[in-house]
C-alpha positions as a printed NumPy array, in Angstrom:
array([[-10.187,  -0.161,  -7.511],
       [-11.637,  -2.203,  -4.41 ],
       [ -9.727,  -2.358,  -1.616],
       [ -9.664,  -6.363,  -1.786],
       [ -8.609,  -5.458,  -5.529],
       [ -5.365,  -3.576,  -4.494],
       [ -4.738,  -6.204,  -1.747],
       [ -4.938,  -8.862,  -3.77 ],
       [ -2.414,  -7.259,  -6.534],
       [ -0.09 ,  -6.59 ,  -3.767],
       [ -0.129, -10.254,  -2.38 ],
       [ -1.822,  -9.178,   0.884],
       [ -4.565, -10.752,   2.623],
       [ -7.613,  -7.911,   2.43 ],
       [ -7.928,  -7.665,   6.428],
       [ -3.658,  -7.317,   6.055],
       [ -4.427,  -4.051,   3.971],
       [ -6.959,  -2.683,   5.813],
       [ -4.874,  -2.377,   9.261],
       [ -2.506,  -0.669,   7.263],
       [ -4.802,   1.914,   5.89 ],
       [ -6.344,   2.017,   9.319],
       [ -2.883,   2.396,  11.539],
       [ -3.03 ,  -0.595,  12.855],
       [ -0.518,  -2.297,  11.084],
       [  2.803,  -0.952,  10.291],
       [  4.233,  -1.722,   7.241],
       [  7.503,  -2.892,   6.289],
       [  9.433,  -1.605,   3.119],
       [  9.042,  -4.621,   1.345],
       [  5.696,  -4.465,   1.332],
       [  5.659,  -0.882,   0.422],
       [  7.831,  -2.135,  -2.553],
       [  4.516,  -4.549,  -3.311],
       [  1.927,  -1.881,  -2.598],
       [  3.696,   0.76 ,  -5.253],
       [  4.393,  -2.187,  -7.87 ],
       [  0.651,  -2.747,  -7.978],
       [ -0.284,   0.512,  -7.673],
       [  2.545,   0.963, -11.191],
       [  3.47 ,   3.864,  -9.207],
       [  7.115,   4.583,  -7.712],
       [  7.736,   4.268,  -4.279],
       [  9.06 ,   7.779,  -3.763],
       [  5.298,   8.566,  -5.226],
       [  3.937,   7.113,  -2.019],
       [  5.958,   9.739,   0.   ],
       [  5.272,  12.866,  -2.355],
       [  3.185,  14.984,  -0.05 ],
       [  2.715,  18.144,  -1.269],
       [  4.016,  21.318,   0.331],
       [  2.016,  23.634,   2.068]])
């Protein structure tokens, strides 16, 4: 999946996305709610880093 793919099933604007993957951006927990909807993933899934 493209990133203008992913933005665009989220409802963000492709240059929106990419300061978020870049740090530029924070983003606010709605639109972490949109991100992990189009992802089909849960939100918690977003925040599953695995232990070292």
């Amino acid at each position: 999946m493209t990133q203008e793919e992913l933005a665009d099933l989220a409802g963000f604007s492709r240059s929106y996305y990419t300061e978020i993957e870049t740090g530029k951006r924070n983003i606010s927990l709605l639109n972490i709610r949109r991100l992990a909807e189009a992802l089909d993933i849960p939100i918690k899934d977003l925040f599953d880093f695995p232990s070292e």
